[in-house]
C-alpha atoms as an extended CHARMM CRD file, in Angstrom:
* protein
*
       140  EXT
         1         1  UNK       CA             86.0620000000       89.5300000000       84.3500000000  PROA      1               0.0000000000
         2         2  UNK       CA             87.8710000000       87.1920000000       86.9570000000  PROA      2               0.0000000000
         3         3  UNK       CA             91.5180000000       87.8280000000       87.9900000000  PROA      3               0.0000000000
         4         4  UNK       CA             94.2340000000       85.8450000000       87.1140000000  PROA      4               0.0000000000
         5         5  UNK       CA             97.7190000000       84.8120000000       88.5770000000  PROA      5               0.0000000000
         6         6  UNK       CA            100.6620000000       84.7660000000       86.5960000000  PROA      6               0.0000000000
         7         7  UNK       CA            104.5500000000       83.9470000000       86.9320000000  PROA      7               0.0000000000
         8         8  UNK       CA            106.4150000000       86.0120000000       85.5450000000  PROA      8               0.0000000000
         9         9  UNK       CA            110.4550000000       86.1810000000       85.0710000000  PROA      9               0.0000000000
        10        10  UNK       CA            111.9500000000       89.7510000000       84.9080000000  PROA      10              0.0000000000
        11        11  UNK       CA            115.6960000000       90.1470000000       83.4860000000  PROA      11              0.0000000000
        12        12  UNK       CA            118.0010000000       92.8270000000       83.0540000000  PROA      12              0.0000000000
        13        13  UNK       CA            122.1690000000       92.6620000000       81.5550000000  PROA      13              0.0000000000
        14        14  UNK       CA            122.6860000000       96.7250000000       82.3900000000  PROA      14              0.0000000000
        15        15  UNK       CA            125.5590000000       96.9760000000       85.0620000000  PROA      15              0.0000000000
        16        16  UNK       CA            122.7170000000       96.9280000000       88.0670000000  PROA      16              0.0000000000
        17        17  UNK       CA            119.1900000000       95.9120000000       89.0240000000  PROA      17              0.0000000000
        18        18  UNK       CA            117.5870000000       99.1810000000       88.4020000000  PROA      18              0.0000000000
        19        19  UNK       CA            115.8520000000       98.5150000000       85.4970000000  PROA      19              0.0000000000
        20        20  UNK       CA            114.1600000000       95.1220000000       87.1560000000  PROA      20              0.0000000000
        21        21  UNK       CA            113.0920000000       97.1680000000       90.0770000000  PROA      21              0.0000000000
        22        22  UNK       CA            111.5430000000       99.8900000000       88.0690000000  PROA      22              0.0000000000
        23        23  UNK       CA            110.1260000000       97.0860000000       85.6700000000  PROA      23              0.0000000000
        24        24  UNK       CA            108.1690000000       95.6810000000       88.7640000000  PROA      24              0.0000000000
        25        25  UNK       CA            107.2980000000       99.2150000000       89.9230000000  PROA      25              0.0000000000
        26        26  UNK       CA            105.4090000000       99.5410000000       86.5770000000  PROA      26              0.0000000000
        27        27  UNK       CA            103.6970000000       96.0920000000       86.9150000000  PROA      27              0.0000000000
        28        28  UNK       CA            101.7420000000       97.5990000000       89.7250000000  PROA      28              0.0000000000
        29        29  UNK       CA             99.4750000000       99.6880000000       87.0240000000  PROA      29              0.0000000000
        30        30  UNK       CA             98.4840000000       96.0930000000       85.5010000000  PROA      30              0.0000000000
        31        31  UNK       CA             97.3600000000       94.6770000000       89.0890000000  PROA      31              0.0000000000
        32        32  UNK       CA             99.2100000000       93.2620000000       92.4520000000  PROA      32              0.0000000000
        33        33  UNK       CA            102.4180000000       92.3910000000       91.9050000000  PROA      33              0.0000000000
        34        34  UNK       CA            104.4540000000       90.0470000000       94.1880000000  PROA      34              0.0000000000
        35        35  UNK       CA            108.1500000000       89.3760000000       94.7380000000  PROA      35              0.0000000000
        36        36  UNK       CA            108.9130000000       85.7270000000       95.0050000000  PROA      36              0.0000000000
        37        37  UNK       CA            112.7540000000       86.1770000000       94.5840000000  PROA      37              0.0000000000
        38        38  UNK       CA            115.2800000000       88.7790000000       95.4100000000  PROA      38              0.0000000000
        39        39  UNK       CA            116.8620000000       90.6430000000       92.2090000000  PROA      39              0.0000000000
        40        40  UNK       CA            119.5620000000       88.3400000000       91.6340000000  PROA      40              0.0000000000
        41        41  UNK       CA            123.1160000000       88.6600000000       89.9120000000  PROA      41              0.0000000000
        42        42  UNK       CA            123.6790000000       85.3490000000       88.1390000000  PROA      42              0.0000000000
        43        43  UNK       CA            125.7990000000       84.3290000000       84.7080000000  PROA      43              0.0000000000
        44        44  UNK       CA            124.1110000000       84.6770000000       80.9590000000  PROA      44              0.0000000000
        45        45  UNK       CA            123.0570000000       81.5750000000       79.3690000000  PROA      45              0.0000000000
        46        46  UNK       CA            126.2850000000       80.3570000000       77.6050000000  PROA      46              0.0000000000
        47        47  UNK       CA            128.3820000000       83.2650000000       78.4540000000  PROA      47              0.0000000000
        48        48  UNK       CA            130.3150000000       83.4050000000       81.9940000000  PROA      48              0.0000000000
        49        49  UNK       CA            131.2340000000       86.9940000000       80.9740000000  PROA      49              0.0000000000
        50        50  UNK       CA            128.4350000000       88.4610000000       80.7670000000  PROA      50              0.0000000000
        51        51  UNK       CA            125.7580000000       89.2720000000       83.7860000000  PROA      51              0.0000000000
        52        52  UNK       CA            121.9680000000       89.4640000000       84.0510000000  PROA      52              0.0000000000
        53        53  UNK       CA            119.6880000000       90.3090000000       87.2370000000  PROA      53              0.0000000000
        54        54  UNK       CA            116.5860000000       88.2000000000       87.3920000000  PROA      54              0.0000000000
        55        55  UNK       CA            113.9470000000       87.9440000000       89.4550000000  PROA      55              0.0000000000
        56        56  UNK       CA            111.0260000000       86.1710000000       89.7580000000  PROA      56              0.0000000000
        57        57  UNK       CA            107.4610000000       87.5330000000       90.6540000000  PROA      57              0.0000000000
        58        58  UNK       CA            103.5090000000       86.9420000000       90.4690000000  PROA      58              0.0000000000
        59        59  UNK       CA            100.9870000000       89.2750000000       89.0450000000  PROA      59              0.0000000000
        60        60  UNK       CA             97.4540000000       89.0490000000       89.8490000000  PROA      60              0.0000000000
        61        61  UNK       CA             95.7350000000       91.0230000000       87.2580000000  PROA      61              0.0000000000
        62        62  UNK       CA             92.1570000000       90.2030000000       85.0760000000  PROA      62              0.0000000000
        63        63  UNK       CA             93.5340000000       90.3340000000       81.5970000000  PROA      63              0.0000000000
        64        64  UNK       CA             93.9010000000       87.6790000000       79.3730000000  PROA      64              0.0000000000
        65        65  UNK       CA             97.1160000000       86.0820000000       78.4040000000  PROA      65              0.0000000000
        66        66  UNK       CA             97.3030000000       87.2280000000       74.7460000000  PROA      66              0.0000000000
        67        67  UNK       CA             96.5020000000       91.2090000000       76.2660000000  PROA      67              0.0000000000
        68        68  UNK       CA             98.9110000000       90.8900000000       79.0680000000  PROA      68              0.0000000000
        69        69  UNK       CA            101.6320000000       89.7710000000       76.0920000000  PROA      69              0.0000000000
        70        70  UNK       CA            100.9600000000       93.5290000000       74.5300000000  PROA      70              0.0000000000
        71        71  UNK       CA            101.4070000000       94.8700000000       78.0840000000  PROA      71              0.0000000000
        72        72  UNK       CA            104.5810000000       93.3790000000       78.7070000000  PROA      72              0.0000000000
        73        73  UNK       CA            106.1750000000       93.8520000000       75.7620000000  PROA      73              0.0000000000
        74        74  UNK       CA            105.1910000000       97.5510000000       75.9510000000  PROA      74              0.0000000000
        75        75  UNK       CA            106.4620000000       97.7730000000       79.3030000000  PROA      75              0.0000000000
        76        76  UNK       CA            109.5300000000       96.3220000000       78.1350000000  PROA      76              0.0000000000
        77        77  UNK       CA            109.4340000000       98.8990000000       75.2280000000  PROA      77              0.0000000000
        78        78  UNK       CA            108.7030000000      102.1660000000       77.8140000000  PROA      78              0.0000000000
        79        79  UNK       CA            111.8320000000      100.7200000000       79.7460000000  PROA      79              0.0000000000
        80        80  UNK       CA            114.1950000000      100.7710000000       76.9600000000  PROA      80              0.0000000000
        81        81  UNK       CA            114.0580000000       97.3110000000       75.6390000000  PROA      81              0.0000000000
        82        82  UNK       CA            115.8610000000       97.1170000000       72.0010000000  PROA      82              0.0000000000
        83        83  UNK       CA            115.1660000000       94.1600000000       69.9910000000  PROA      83              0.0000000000
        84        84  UNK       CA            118.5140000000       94.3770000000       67.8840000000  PROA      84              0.0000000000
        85        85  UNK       CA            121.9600000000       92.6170000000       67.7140000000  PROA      85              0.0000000000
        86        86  UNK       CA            123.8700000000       94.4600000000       70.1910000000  PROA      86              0.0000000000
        87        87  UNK       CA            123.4060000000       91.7050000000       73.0810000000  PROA      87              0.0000000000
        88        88  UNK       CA            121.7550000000       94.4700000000       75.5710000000  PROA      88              0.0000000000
        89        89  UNK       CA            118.6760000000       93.6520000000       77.5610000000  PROA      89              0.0000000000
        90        90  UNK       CA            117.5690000000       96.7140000000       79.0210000000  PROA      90              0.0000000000
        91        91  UNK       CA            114.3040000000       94.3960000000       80.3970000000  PROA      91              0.0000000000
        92        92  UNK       CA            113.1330000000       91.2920000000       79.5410000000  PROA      92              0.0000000000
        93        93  UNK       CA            109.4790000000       89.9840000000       81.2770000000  PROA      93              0.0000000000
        94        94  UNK       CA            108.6980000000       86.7190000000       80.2560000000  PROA      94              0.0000000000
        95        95  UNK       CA            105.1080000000       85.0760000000       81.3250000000  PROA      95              0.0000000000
        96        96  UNK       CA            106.2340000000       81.6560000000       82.5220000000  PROA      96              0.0000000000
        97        97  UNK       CA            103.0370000000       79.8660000000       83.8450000000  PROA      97              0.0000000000
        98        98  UNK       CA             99.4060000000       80.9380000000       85.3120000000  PROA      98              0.0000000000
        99        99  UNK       CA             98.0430000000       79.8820000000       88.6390000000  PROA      99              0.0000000000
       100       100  UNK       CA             94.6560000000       77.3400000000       88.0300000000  PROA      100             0.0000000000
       101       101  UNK       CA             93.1240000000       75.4030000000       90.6940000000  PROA      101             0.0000000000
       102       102  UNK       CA             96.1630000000       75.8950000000       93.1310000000  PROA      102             0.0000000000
       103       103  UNK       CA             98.8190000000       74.3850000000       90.6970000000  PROA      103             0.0000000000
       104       104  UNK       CA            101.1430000000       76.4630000000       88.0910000000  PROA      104             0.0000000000
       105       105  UNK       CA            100.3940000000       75.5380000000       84.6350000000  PROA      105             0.0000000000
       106       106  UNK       CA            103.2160000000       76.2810000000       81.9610000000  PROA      106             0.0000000000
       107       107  UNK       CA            102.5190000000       78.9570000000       79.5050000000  PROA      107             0.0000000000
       108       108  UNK       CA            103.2460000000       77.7740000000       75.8520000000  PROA      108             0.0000000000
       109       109  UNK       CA            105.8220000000       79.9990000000       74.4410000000  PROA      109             0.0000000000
       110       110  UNK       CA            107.4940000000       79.5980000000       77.8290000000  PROA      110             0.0000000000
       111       111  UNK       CA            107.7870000000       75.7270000000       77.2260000000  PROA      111             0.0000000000
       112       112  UNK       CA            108.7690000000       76.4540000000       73.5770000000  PROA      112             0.0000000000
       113       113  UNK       CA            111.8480000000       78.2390000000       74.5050000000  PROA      113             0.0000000000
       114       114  UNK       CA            112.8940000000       75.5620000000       76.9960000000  PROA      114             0.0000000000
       115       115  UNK       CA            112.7850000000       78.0060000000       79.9200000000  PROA      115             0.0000000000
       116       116  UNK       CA            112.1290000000       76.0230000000       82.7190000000  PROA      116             0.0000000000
       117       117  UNK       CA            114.8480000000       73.5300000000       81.5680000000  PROA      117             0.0000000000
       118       118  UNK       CA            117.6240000000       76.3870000000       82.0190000000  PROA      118             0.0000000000
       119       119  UNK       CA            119.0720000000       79.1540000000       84.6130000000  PROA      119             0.0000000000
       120       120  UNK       CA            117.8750000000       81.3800000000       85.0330000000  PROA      120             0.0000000000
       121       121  UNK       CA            114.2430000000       79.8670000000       85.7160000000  PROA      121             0.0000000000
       122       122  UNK       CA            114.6060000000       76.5010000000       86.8380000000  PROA      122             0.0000000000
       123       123  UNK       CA            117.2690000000       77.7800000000       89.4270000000  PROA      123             0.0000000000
       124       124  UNK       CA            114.8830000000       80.6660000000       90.9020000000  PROA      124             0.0000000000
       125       125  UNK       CA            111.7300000000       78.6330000000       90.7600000000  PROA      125             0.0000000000
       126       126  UNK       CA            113.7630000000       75.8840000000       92.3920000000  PROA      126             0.0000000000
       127       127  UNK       CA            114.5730000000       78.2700000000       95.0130000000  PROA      127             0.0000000000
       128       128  UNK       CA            111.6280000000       79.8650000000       95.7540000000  PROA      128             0.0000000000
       129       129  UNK       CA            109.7420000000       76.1800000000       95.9300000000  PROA      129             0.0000000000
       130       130  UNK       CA            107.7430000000       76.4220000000       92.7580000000  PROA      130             0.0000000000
       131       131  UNK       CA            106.6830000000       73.6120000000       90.4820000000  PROA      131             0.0000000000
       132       132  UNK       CA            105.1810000000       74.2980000000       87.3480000000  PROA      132             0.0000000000
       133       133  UNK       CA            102.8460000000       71.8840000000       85.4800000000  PROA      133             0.0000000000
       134       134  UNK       CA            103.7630000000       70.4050000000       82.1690000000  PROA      134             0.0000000000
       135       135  UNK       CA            107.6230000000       70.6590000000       82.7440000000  PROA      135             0.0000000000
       136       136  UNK       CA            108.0960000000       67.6410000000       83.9770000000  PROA      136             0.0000000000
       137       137  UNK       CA            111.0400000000       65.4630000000       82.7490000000  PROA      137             0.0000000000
       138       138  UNK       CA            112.2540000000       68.3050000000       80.8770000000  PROA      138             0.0000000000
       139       139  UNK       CA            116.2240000000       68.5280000000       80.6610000000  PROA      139             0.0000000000
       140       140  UNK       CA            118.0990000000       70.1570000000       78.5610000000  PROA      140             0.0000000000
């Protein structure tokens, strides 16, 4: 089976960046796991009140994309991660892209919810000098 690289955002709203740390502490059972970004405090989407920490990472791991879905979500499950109405994100990992022939190609569901077109992700891949195929002339 031949390894993969993927970009993955991580993203917490508890009151610190525990739960991101001990999100990419877990990661490491999957395969190698690389920080590309510092846990960062930055503003929700739409809401100047409310806080997230984010950070962005690789993972470098030989499952496939619909079996590293599963893992992530259950990760994000063993970590405390309610899907409900309450507005708390214990963890959030979202697969942005996967690494082919040196260039970052945009994972579907990523594209679908218009990540790389808002903050946190277009502001940390900005930052850490990423470019991601297929997002191209996408604003908001």
């Amino acid at each position: 089976m031949s390894t993969h690289r993927w970009l993955l955002l991580l993203g917490s709203n508890l009151a610190g960046p525990e739960r991101v740390r001990q999100a990419l502490e877990t990661l490491v059972a999957l395969g190698h796991v690389t920080s590309l970004t510092p846990i960062e405090r930055m503003p929700a989407r739409g809401d100047a009140a409310r806080f997230y920490h984010n950070a962005l990472a690789t993972l470098d791991c030989d499952l496939d994309r619909e079996v590293l879905r599963a893992q992530l979500k259950r990760i994000e499950i063993e970590l405390g991660r309610v899907r409900d109405e309450s507005g708390e994100v214990a963890i959030d990992i979202d697969l942005l892209a996967m690494q082919a022939n040196g260039s970052w190609l945009a994972e579907p569901h990523a594209l679908e919810k218009r990540e790389f077109t808002q903050t946190p992700a277009r502001d940390m891949l900005k930052a850490a000098g990423i470019e991601v195929s297929g997002t191209e002339g996408m604003t908001d």
